[in-house]
PATORSE-950897 format. One line per field, with one value per residue: x, y, z of N, C-alpha, C in turn; residue number from 1. Coordinates in steps of 0.2 Angstrom, whole numbers. Example, Ala and Ser with C-alpha at 12.3 -4.5 7.8 and 13.67 -1.06 7.14 Angstrom:
BEGIN
n.u = c(66;64)
n.v = c(-28;-11)
n.w = c(39;35)
ca.u = c(62;68)
ca.v = c(-22;-5)
ca.w = c(39;36)
c.u = c(66;64)
c.v = c(-16;0)
c.w = c(39;39)
n = c(1;2)
//
This chain:
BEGIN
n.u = c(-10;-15;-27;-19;-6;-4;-7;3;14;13;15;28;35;34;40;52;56;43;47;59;55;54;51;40;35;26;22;10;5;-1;-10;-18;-23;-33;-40;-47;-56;-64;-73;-78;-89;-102;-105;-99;-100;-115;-116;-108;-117;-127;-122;-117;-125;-123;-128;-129;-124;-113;-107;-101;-93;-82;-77;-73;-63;-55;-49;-43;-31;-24;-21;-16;-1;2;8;19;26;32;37;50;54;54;64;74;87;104;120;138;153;170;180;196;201;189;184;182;191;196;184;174;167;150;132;115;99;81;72;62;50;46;33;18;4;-12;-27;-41;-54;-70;-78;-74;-77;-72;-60;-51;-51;-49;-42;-36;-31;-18;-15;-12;-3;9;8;12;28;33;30;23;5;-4;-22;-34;-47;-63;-76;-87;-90;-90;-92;-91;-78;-73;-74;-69;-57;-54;-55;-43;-33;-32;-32;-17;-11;-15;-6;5;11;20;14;6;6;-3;-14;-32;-37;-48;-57;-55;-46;-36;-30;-24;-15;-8;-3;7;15;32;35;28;30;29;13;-3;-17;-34;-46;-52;-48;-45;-44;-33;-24;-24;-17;-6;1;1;10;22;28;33;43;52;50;39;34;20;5;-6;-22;-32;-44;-50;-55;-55;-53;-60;-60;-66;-68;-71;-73;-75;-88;-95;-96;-96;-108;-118;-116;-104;-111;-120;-109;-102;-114;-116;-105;-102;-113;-110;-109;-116;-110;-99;-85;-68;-60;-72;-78;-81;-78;-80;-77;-85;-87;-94;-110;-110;-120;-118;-120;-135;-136;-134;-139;-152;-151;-147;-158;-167;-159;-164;-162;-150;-144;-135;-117;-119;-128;-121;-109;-121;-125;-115;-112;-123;-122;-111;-113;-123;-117;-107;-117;-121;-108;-102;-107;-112;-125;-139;-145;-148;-156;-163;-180;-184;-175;-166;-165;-153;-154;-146;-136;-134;-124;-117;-106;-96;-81;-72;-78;-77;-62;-60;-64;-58;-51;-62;-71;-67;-66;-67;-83;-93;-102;-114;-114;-112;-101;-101;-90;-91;-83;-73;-61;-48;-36;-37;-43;-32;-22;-31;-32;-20;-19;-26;-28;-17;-21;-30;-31;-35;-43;-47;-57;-59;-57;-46;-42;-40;-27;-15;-17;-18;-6;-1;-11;-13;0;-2;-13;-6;3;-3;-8;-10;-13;-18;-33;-39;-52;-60;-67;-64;-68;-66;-55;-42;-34;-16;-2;3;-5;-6;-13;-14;-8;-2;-1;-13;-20;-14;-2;11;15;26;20;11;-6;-14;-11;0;14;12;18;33;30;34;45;64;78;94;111;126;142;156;153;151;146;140;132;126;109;96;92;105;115;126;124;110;99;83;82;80;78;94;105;120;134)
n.v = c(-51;-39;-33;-23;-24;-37;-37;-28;-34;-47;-37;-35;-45;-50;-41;-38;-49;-45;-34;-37;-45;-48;-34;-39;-49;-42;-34;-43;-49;-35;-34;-46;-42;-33;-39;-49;-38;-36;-49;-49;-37;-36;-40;-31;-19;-20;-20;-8;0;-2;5;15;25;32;28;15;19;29;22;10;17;20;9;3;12;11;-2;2;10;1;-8;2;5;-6;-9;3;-3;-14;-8;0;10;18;16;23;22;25;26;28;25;22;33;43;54;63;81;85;77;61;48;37;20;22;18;22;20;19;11;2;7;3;-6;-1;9;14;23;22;32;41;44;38;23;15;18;27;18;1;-4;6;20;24;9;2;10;10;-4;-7;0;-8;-10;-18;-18;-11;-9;3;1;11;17;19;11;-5;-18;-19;-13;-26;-37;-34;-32;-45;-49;-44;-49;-63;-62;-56;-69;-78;-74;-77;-67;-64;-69;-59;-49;-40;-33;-29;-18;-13;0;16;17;6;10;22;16;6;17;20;10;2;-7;3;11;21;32;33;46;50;64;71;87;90;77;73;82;78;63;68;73;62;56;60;64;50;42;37;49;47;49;57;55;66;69;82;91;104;121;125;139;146;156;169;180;196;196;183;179;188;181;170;168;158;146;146;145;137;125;127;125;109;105;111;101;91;73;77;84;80;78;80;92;98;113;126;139;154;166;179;194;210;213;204;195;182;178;176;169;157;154;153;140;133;131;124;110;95;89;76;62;60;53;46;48;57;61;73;79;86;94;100;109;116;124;131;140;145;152;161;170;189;198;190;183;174;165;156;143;132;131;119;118;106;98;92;100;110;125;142;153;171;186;201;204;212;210;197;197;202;191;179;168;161;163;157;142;124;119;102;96;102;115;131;148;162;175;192;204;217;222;212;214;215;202;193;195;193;181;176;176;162;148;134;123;112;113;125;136;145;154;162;173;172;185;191;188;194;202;193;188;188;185;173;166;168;159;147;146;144;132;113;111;119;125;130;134;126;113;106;94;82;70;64;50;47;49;62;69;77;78;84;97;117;117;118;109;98;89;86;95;92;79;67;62;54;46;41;44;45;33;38;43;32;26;27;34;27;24;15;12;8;-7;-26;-35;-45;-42;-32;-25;-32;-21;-11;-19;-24;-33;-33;-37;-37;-29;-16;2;11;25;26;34)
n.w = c(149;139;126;117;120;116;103;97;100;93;82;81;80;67;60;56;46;38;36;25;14;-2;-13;-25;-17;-6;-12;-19;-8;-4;-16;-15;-1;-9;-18;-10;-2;-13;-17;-6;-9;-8;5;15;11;11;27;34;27;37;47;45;39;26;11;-1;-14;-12;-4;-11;-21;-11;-9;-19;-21;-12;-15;-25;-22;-13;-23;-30;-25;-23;-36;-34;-25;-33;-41;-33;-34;-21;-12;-14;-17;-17;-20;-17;-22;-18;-17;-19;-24;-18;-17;-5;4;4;-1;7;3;3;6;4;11;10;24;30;45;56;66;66;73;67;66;65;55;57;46;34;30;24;15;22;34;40;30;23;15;25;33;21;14;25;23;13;13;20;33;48;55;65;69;76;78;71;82;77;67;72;70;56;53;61;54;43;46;48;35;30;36;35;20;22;27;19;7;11;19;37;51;62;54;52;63;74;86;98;104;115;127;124;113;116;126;115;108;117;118;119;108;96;82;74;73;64;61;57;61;73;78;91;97;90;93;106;106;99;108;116;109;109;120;126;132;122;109;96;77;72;63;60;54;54;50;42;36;24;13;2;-11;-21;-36;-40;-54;-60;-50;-57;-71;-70;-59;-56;-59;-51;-37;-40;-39;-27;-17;-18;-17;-3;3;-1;5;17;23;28;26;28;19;15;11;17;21;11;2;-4;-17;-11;-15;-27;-31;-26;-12;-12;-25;-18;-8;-14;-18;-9;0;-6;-4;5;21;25;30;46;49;62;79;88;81;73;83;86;76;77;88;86;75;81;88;80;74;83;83;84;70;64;50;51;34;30;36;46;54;62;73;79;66;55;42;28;31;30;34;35;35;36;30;39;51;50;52;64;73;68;74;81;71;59;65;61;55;56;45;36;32;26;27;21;19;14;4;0;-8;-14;-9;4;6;7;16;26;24;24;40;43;51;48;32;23;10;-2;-14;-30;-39;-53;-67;-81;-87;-77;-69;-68;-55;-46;-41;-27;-19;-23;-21;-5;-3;-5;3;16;13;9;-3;-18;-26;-46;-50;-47;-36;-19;-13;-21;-19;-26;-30;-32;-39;-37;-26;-15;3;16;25;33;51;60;51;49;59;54;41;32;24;18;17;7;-9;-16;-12;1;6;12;24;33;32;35;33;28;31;24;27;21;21;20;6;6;18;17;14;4;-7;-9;-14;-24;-34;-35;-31;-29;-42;-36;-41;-44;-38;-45;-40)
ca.u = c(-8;-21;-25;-14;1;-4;-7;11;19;12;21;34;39;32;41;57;51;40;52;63;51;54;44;36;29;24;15;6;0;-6;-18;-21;-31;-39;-46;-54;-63;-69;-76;-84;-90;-109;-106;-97;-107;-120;-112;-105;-124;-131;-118;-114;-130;-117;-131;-124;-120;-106;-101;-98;-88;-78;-74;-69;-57;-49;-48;-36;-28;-22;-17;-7;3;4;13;24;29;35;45;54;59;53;68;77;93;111;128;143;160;173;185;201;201;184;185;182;194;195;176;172;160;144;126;109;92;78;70;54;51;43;27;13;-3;-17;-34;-47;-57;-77;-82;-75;-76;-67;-54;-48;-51;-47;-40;-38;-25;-13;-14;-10;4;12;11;20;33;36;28;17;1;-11;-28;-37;-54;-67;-82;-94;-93;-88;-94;-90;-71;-71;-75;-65;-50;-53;-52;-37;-29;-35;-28;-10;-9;-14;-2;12;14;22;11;7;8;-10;-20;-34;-40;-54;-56;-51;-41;-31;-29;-19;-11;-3;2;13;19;38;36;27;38;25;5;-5;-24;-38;-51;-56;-40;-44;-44;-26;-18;-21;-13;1;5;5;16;29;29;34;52;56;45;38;31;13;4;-10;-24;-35;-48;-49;-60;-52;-56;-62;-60;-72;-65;-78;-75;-78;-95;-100;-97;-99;-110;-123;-111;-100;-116;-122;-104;-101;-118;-113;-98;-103;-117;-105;-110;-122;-105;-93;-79;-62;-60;-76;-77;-85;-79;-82;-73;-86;-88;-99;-114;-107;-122;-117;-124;-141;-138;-131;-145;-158;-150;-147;-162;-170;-157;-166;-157;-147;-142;-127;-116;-122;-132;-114;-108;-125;-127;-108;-113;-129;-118;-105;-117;-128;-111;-105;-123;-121;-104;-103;-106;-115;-131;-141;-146;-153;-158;-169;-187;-184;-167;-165;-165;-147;-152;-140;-136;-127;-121;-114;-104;-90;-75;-70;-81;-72;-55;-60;-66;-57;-49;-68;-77;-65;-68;-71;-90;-91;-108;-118;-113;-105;-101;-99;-89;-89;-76;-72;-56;-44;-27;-39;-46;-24;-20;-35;-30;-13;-18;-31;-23;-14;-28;-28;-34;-37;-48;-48;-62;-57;-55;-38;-39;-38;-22;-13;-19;-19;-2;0;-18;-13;5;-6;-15;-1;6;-8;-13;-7;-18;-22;-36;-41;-59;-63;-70;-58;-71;-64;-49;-38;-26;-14;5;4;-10;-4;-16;-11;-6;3;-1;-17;-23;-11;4;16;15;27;19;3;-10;-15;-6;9;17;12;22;36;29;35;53;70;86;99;117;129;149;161;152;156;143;134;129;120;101;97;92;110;120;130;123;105;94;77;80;78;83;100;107;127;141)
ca.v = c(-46;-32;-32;-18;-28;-43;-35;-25;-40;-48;-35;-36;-53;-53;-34;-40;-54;-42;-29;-41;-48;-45;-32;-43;-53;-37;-32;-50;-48;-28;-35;-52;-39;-29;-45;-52;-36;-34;-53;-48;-32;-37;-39;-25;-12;-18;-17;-2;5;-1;9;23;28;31;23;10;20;31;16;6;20;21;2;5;18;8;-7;3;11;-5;-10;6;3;-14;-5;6;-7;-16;-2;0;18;22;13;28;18;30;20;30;21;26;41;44;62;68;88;86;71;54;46;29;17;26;17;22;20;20;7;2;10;-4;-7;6;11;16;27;24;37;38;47;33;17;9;23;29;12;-4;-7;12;23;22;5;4;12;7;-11;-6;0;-14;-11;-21;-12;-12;-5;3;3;19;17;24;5;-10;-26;-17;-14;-33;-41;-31;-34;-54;-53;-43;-55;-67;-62;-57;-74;-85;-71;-78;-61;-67;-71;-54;-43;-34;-35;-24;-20;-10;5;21;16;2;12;24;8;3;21;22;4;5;-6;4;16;27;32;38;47;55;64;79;92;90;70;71;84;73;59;69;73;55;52;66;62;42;40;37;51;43;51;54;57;68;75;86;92;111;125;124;143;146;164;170;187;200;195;176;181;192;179;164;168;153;140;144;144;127;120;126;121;103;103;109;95;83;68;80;90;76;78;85;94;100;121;130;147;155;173;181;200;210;215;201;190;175;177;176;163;150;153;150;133;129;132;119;106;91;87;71;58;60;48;45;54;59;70;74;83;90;98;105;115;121;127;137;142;151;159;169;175;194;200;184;183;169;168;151;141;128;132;115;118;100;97;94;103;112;130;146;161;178;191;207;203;216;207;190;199;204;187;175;164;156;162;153;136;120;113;98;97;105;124;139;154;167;181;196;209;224;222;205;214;213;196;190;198;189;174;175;174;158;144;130;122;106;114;131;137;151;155;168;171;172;191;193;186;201;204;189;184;189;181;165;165;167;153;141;146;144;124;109;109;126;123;136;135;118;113;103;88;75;67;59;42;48;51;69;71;82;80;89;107;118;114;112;103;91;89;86;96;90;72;65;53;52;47;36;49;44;28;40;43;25;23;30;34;21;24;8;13;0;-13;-31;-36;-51;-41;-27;-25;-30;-13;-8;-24;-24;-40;-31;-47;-34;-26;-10;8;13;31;27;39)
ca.w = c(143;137;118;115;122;112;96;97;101;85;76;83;78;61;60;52;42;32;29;21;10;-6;-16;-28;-11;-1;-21;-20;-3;-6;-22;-12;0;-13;-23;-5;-1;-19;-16;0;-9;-5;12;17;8;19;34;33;27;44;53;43;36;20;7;-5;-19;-9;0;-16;-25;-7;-8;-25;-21;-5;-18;-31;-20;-12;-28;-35;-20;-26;-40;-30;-20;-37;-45;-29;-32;-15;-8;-15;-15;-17;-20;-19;-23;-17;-21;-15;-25;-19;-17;2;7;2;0;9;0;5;2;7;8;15;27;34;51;61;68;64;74;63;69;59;54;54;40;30;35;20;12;29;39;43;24;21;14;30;32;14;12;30;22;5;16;24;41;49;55;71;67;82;74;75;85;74;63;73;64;49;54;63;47;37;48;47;29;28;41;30;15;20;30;13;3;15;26;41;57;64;51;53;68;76;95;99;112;116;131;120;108;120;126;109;106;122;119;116;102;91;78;70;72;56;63;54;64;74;80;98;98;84;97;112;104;95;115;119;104;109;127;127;135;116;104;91;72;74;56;62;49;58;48;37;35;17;13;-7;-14;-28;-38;-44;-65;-59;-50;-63;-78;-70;-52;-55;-58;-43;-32;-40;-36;-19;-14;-21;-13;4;5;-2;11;22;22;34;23;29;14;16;10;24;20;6;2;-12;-16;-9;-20;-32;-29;-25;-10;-15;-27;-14;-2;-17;-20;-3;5;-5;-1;10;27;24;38;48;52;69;83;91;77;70;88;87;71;76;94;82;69;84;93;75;69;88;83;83;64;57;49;45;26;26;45;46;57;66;74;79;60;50;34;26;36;27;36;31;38;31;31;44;57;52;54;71;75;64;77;82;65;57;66;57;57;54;43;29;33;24;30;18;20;9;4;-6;-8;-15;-6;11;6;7;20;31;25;27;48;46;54;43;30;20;5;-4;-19;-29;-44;-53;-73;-81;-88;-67;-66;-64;-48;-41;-39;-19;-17;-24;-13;2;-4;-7;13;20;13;7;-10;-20;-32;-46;-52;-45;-30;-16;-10;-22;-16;-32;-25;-37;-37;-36;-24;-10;5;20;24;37;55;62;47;49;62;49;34;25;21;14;19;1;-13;-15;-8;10;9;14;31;38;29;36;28;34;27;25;25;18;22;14;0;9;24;15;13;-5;-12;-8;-15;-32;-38;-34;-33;-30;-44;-36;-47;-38;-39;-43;-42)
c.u = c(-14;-19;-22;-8;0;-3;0;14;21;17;27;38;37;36;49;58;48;45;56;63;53;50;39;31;25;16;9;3;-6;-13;-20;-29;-36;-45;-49;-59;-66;-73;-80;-88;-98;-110;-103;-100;-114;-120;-110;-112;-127;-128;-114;-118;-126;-124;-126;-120;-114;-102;-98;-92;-82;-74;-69;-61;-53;-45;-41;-32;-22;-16;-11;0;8;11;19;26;36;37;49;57;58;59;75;84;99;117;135;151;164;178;191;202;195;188;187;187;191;187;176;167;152;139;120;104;88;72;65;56;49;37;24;8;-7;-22;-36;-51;-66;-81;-81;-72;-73;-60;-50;-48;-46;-40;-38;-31;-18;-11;-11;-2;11;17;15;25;38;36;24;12;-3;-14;-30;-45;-60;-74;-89;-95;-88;-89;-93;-80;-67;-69;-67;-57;-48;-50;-46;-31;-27;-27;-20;-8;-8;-10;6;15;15;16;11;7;1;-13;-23;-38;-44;-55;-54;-45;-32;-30;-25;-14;-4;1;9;16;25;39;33;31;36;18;3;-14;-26;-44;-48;-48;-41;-42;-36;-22;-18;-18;-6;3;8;13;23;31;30;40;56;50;46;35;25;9;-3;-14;-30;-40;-45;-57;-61;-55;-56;-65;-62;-69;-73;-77;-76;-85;-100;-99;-99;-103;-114;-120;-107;-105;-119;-115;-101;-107;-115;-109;-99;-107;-114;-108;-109;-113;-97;-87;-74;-60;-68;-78;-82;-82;-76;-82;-78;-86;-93;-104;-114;-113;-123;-121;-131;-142;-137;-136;-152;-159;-152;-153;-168;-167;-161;-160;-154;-143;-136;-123;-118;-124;-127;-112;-113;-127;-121;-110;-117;-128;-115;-109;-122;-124;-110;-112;-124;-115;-106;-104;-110;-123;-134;-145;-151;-152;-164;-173;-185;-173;-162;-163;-155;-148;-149;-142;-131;-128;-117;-111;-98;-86;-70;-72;-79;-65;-56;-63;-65;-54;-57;-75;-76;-66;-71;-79;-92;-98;-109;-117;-108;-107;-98;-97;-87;-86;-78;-67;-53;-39;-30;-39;-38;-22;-23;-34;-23;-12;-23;-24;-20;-21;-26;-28;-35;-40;-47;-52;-62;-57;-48;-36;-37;-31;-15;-9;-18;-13;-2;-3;-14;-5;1;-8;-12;4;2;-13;-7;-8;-20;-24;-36;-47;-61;-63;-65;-62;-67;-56;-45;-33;-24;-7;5;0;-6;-10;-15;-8;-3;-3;-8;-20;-20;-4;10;16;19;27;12;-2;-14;-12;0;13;18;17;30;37;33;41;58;75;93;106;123;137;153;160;154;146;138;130;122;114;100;97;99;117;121;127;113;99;87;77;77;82;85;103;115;130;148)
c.v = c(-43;-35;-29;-21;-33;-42;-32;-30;-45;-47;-35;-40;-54;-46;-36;-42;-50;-38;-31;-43;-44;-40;-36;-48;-49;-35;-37;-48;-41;-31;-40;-50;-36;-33;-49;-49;-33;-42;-54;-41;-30;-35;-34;-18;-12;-16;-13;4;5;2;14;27;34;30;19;14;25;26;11;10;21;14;2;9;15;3;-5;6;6;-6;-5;7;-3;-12;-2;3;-11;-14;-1;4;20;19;20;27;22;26;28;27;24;28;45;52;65;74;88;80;65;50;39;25;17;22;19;22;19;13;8;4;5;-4;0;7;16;18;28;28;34;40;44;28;13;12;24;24;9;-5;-2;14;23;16;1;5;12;0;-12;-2;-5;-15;-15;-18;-15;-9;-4;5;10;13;16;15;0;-15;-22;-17;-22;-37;-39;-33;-43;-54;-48;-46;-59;-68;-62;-64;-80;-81;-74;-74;-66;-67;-63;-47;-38;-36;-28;-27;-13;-3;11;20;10;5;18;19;7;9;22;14;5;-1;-5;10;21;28;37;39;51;55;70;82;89;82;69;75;81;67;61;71;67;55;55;65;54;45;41;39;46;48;48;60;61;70;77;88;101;115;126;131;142;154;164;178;189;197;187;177;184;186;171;163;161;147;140;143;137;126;119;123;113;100;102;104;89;79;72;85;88;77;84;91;100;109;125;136;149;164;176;190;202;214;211;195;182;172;174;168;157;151;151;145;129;129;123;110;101;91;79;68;58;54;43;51;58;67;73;81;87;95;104;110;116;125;132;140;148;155;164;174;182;195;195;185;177;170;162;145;138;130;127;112;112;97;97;96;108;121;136;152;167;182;195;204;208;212;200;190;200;197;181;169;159;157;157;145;131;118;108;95;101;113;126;144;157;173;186;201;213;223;217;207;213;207;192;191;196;181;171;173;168;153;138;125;116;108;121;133;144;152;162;167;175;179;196;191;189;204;199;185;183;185;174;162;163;161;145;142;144;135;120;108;115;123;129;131;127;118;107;97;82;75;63;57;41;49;58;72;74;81;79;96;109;116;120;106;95;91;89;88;94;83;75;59;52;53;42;40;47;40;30;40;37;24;29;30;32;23;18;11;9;-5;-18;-33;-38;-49;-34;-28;-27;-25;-12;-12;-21;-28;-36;-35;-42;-32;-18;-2;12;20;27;31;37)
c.w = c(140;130;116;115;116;105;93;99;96;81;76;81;72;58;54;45;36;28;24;18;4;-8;-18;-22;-6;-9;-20;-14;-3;-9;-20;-8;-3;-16;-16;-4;-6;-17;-11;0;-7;2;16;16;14;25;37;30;34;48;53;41;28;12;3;-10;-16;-7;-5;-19;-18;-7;-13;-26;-15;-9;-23;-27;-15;-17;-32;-30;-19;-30;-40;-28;-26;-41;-41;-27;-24;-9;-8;-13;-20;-15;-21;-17;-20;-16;-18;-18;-23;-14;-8;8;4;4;1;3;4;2;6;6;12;17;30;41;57;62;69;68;70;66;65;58;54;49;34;29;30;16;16;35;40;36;20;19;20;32;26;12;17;29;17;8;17;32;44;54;62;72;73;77;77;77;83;70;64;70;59;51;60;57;42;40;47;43;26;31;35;24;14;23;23;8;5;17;31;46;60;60;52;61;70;84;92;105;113;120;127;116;110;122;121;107;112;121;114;110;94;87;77;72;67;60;57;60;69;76;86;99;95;90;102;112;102;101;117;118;105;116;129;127;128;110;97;85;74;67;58;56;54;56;45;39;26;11;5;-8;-21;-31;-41;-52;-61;-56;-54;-70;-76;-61;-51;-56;-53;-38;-32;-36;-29;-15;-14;-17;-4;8;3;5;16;25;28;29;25;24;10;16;13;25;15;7;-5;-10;-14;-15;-27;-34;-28;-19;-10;-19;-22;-9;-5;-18;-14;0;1;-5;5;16;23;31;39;48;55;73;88;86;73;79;89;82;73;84;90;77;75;89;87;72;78;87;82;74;59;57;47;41;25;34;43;53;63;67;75;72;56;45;35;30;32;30;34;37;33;34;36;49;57;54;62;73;74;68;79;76;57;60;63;61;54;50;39;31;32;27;24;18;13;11;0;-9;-11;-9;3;11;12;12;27;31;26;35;50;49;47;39;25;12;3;-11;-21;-37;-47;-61;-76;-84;-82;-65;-64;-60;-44;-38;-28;-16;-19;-20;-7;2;0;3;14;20;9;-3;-15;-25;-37;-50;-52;-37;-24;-11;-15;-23;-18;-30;-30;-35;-34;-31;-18;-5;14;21;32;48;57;58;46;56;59;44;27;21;18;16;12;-2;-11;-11;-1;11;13;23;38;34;35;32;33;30;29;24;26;21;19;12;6;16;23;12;6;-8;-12;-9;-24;-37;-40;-34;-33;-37;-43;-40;-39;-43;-39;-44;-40)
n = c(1;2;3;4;5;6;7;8;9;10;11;12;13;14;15;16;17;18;19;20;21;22;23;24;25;26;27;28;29;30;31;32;33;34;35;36;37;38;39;40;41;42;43;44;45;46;47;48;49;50;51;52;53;54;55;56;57;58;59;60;61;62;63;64;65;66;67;68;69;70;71;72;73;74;75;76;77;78;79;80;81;82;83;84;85;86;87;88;89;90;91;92;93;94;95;96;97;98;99;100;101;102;103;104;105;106;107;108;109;110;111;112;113;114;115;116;117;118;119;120;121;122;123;124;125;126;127;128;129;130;131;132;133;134;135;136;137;138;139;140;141;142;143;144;145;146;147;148;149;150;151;152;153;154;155;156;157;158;159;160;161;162;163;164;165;166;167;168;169;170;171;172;173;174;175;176;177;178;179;180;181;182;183;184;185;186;187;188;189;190;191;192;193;194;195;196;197;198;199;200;201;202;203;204;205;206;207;208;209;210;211;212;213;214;215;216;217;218;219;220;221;222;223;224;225;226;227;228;229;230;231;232;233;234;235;236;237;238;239;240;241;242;243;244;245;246;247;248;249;250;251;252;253;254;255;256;257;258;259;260;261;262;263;264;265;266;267;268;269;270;271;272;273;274;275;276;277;278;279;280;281;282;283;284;285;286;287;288;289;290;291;292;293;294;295;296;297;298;299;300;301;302;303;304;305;306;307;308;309;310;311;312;313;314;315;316;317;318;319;320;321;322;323;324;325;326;327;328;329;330;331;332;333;334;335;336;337;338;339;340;341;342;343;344;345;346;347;348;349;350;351;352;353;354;355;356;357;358;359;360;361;362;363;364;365;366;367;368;369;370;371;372;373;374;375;376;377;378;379;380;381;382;383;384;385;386;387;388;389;390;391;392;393;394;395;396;397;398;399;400;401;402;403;404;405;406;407;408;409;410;411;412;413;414;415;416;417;418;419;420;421;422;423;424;425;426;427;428;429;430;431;432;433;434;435;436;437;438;439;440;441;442;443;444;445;446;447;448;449;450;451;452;453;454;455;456;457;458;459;460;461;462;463;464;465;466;467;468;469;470;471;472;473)
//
């Protein structure tokens, strides 16, 4: 039996068993894991510095954010709403004929495959938001770990074993393998339900074939990455140009600029000097370490692939081409119209591309044809608003997130957080892999007609032993 098999088989026998677990024992095991790896927080930080080149202070405030999110899941899991339980009695006058006793709600989907992402090895890993929110469903999970940080993603798997095992999760309920090929393996295994990925388009579409082409398709949560366009108006250039160029520099070097969310094209006017200022900031930004010498060499093709597009210039190019310091390119917005399909492409690294315009009703009308985006910005001051309805539409089609005059690097694990967009940013726009939100991804909606009391799921019994909040009519 191959790890793949094994680890899927696991779930499979612990698959039940969890779903049926009360909340309050699915709650206890969620904050079980949080409070192990705040207790192994020394040791992980380190781990995760020797194999991410991350330094501490990013990898602490990332542990921190894997820790609460855990726990507000906790939370969720213990109010119950997401069970979204619906009773209808039943009505011998209703309008459309006589109404059965109708209840529904929504059930855990079974055994999940997780793909860790490498950009952050504790938010999006082994113990990360998908994982997370998988387990406050009531699935049981099998991590395929990223590459980029092994012994960091072994460890971290022990003590989340660990925890839901002394929590009293069943036998099974987490595990991880290792591998590319195993990690293909578990998704064509008949019995996983669902798969949640973060990580490059090419890598998420040949997965999200796997997952469509098994004998019995499967939901595959794919996030892809963004260009995450951000439009700047002449009155915001002209009253606030040095502050938009401070924060987009900021933002685009956020962690040497590896984040999905990461704003790598930059819509300003032309003669508005934004320009200018963003290539006077950037230029004295240091290089900073990549991840690894993998995507640090993907970066630095992509970024000498897009300064030969037609119409681009570079504004600010490191001397020593080998070098990751930060990169900013220019070009008119006619010359990205004409070549938006490959001027548009994400780079995954410290580099903006700046395109200017004349126009706002051109800017809309270009971005109405980029591809699907995780995220959209738009910096502008409010006696412009006007003008901008059509513009900020465009926006809100075109991404899962529209900001106005804030930058879209930081990624709040909050009810309302929306992060995903239309299709290539994600495979399925209308989820979330942040935010409570997501736990949706892994439930179905089951409907129970005249059933007899003792045979129905608790959420959907009369006597309601969970205590979960029931819709009656």
């Amino acid at each position: 039996m191959s790890e793949a098999d094994a680890a899927v088989s696991a779930l499979a026998t612990a698959a039940e068993d969890w779903a049926a677990a009360p909340p309050r024992d699915r709650a206890r095991a969620l904050n079980a894991v949080a409070d192990a790896l705040e207790a192994a927080r020394a040791e992980l930080v380190a781990l995760a510095d020797s194999e991410s080149r991350l330094g501490e202070t990013r990898l602490n405030g990332e542990l921190t954010r894997t820790t609460f999110q855990l726990r507000l899941f906790a939370r969720q899991v213990e109010e119950a709403g997401f069970y979204d339980a619906r009773i209808d009695r039943p009505d011998p006058g209703w309008p459309t004929g006589p109404r059965p006793d109708l209840r529904r709600y929504r059930a855990a989907v079974g055994p999940v495959l997780v793909f860790a992402a490498s950009n952050f090895p504790f938010a999006f890993s082994v113990a990360g938001g998908d994982t997370a929110s998988a387990l406050a469903a009531g699935c049981p999970v099998v991590l395929k770990a990223h590459p980029g940080h092994p012994r960091l993603s072994r460890r971290t798997g022990e003590i989340v074993a660990g925890a839901l095992k002394d929590a009293g999760a069943p036998d099974g309920t987490f595990g991880l393998i290792e591998g590319e090929q195993q990690g293909v393996d578990a998704l064509r295994h008949p019995g996983i339900a669902a798969a949640a990925f973060t990580g490059s388009e090419r890598g998420g579409l040949a997965l999200a074939r796997i997952a469509a082409e098994r004998p019995t398709p499967i939901p595959f949560y794919g996030e892809l990455g963004s260009t995450n366009p951000v439009v700047v108006t002449a009155g915001a250039a002209k009253s606030r140009g040095e502050e938009i160029a401070q924060g987009y520099v900021g933002s685009v070097t956020q962690g040497a600029g590896q984040f999905c969310t990461n704003p790598g094209l930059l819509f300003a006017p032309a003669g508005g000097g934004i320009v200018d200022r963003v290539a006077g900031l950037l230029k004295d930004v240091a290089a900073a370490p990549m991840l690894n010498d993998r995507i640090e060499s993907g970066f630095l093709d992509a970024a000498g692939r897009l300064a030969e597009r037609p119409g681009v210039d570079r504004v600010v190019w490191p001397d020593d081409t080998a070098s990751a310091a930060p990169r900013l390119l220019t070009m008119d917005l006619a010359a990205f119209a004409a070549d938006a399909e490959a001027a548009g492409q994400e780079c995954f690294g410290p580099l903006g591309l700046v395109v200017t315009y004349e126009s706002l009703r051109d800017v809309a009308e270009v971005i109405a044809k980029l591809p699907g985006q995780l995220t959209a910005s738009l910096h502008a001051e409010p006696e412009e608003s006007a003008e901008l309805g059509a513009l900020a539409g465009v926006l809100a089609d075109r991404s899962g997130r529209v900001l106005w005059n804030q930058w879209p690097t930081g990624v709040s694990v909050t009810h309302a957080m929306q992060h995903g967009g239309p299709f290539p940013a994600t495979t399925t726009p209308s989820t979330t892999s942040v935010g409570t939100a997501a736990i949706e991804r892994f439930l179905r909606p089951v409907t129970y007609q005249n059933w007899p009391q003792d045979l129905l799921p608790p959420p959907l019994r009369d006597d309601n032993p969970w205590d979960v909040p029931q819709r009656i009519h």
